[in-house]
N, C-alpha and C positions, 0 to 999 in steps of 0.2 A: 303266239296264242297263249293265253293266262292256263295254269292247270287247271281250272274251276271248270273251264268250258268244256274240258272233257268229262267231265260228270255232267253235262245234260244230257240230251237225250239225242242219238243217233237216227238226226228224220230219215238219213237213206237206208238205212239198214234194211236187208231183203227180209227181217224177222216181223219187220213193221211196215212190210209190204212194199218197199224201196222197189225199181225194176230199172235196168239198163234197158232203154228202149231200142236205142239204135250207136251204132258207132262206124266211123267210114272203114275201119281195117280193124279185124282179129287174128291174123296170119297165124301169129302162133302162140295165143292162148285167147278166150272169150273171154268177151265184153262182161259177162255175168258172175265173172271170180271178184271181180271188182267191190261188191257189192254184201259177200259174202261174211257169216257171222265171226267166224276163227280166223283167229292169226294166217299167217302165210307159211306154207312151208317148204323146204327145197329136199327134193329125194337126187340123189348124187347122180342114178345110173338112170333116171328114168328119161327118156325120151321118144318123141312120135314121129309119122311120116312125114313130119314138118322142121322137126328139127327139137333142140332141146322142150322139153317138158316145163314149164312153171306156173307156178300158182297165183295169177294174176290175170290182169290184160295186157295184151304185148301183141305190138302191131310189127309188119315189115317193115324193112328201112326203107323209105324212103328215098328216091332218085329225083325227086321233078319237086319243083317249090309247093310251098304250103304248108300245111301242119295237119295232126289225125289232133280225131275228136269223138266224145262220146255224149247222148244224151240220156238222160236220168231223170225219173217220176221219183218224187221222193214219195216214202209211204205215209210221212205224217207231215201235211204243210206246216211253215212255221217259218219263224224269225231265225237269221243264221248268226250264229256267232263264233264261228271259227271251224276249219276244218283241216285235216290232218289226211295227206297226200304219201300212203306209207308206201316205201320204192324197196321194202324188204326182198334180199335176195337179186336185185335187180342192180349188178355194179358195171359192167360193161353194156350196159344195153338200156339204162334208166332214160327219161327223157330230161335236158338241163333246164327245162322251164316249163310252165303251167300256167292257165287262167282257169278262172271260174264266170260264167254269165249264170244268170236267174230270171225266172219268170215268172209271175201269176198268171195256172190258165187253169181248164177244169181238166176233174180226172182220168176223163177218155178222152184225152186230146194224144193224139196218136203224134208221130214221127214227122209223118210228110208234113202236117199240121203246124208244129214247132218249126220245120226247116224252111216252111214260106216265111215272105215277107209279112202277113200279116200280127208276127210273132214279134211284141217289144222285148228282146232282151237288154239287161243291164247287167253293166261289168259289175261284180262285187267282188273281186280276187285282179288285181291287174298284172302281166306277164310279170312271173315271181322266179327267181330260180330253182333248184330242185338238186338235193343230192343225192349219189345213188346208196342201198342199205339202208335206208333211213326214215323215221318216219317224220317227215316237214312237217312243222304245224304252222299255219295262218290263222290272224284277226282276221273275222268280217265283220263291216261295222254297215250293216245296209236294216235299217229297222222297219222293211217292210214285208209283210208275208208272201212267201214263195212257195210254188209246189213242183216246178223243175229247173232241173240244173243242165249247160251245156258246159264243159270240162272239157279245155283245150290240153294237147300235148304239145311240145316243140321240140324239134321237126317230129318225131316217133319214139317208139321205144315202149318200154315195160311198167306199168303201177300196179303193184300185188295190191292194195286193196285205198279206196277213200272213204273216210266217216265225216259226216258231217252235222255237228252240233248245233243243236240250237233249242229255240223253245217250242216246242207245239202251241199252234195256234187253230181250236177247232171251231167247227161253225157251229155257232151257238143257239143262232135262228133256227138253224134244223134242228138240233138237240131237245130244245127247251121243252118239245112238244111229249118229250120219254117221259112215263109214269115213276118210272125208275131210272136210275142213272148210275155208275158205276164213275162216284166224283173222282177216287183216287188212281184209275185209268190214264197211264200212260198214254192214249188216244185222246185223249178228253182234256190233257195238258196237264196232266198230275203230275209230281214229281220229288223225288226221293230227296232230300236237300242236306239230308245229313245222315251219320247215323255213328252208335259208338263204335263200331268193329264191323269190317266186310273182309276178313281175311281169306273166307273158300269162296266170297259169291257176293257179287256186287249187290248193293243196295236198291238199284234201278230193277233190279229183276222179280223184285218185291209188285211193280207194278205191271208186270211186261202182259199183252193181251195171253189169252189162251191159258191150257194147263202146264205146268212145267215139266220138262220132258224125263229130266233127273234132277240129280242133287246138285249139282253145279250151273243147273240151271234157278237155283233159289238163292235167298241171302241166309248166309252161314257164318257165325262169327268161331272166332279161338276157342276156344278150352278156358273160362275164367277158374282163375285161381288165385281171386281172393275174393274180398266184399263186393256188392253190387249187383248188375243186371245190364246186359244191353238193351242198347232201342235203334228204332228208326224213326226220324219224324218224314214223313209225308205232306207236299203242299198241294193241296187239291186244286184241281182246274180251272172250278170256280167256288163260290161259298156257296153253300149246302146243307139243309138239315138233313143229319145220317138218320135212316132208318131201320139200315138192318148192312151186318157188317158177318164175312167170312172168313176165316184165317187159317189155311191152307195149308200143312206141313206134308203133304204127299213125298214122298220119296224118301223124307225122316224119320228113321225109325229109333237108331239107338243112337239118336244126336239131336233129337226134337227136344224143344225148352219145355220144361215141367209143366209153367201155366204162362200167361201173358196179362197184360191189362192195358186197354186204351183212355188215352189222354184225348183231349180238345179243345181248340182254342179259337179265338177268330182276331186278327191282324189285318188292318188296313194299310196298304202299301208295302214296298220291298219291309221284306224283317230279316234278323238275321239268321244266317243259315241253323244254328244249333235254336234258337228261341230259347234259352234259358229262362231268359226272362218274365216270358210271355204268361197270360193271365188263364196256365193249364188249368183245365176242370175233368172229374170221373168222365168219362162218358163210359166204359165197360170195367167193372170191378175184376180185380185177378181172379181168373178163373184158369182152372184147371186143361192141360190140353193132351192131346194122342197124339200118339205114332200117326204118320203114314194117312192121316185120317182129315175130312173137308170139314171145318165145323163154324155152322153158321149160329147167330148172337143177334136177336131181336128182340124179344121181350126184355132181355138181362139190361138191354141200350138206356141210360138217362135222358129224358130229354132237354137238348140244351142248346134248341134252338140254331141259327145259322152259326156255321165253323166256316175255315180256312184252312186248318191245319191239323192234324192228327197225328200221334206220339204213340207207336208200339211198343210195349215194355215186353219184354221175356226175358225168363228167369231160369235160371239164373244166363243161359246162354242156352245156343243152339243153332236149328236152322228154321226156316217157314219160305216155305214155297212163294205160296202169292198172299196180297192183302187185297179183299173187296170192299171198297167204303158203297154199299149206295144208297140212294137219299136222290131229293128232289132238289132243285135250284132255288137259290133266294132269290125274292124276289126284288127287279133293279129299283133302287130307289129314283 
């Protein structure tokens, strides 16, 4: 799998509402660490009435044919384009192979539901091997939208955690009818595509739903020390006239950027991930920003008609919790 794919967006993650629904064996650790936001981690002495302790799913061995398996709602449906099978921590006890099947169904489609035959799954991972400590990564090259996963193991054994990239793909039909819309929403298929520096705090988190818990939960860049400014450009969902835009530095107090200013632009088709290029225009002039403080920017907004893309500049460096673009949907031509 390419590095890039790991900068989109993690549809299982339990943060974006991901759930392990069902798995045939959790012997000794649950189906639900799987799924979880943090790394994995190994405590030397800790163990339960089951036997060693670890931070993962880890089924019994196995005595009689077959193989264990897990099934998975992802939180955000979407196009898959690769996935990363981490077996951290897990060297005598990892499983030496793996699939992946996919399905499109709706979002209360429960277990029993998925395990009848009524249920088309397709292979998009075919029996791959697996090393133990490690995090595998896979290509999926299946270009249709999914909202669950069935995740084989061969024969048993341990996976501390699987993430799975891709694009969101939201229902638009429903959406269309919001007064408001929150275009640069991580839910709604937004997506952080580039940015100059995420050294404390990934640039995806820029868009992640909800308030952010701390400062590591925001995008943070270095300490600049010299000319310049950092940014983030953001690819909205869909095209969008903004109407009203919130920029969020909660939790930054004495590492909040001085002021900010937003960019906009509209790009038909893939563009490239930085847009240097692209035909930026004002949409919020530098203005001044606070500590720790939510501050929303409506009147200040140009109006400049349908966008695609928007470019947070802050100055000279810092951090910002979340970014809210919202605004209404263009209309399809």
């Amino acid at each position: 799998m390419s590095e890039d794919s790991t900068q989109l967006v993690d549809l299982a993650s339990e943060r974006l509402g991901g759930e392990v629904l069902a798995a045939n064996d959790e012997f000794f650790a649950p189906k639900e660490n799987l799924l979880k936001v943090g790394k994995a981690v190994f405590i030397e002495d800790k163990f339960t009435d089951r036997g060693k302790w670890m931070d993962g799913w880890e089924t019994r061995r196995r005595r009689t044919p077959g193989h264990d398996w897990c099934l998975i709602r992802l939180g955000l449906p979407g196009i898959l384009r690769g996935i990363v099978v981490d077996t951290s921590f897990f060297r005598g006890n990892y499983p030496p192979h793996c699939s992946l099947e996919a399905c499109a169904a709706a979002e209360d489609t429960d277990a029993e539901s998925l395990l009848s035959s009524e249920t088309q799954w397709v292979e998009v991972l075919p029996t791959s091997d697996l090393q133990g400590d490690t995090e595998n990564r896979f290509r999926i090259d299946y270009p249709q939208r999914v909202s669950h996963l069935r995740f084989n193991i061969y024969p048993d054994g341990g996976v501390a955690r699987l993430r799975v990239f891709g694009e969101v793909v939201p229902d638009w039909q429903r959406l269309a009818a919001a007064k408001e819309l929150d275009l640069a929403a991580i839910e709604h298929g937004g997506l952080v595509v580039a940015a100059s520096d995420m050294f404390f705090g990934s640039r995806q988190n820029l868009i992640l739903p909800g308030r952010a818990r701390n400062m590591g939960d925001g995008w943070e860049t270095k300490r600049r020390r010299g000319p310049g400014h950092d940014w983030a450009v953001v690819k909205l969902g869909t095209a969008g006239t903004v109407q009203r835009v919130e920029v969020d530095t909660s939790h930054f107090k004495g590492n909040y950027p001085e002021s900010c200013s937003l960019d906009a632009c509209r790009v038909e088709g893939d563009a490239p991930a930085g847009l240097s290029a692209a035909p930026w225009q004002e949409l919020l002039p530098r203005t001044k920003l606070e500590a720790d403080t939510r501050l929303n920017f409506e009147e200040e907004l140009k109006p400049l008609g349908p966008v695609t893309h928007v470019r947070l500049n802050i100055f000279p460096d810092g951090g910002v919790a979340r970014l809210r673009v919202f605004g209404k949907l263009a209309e399809k031509k």
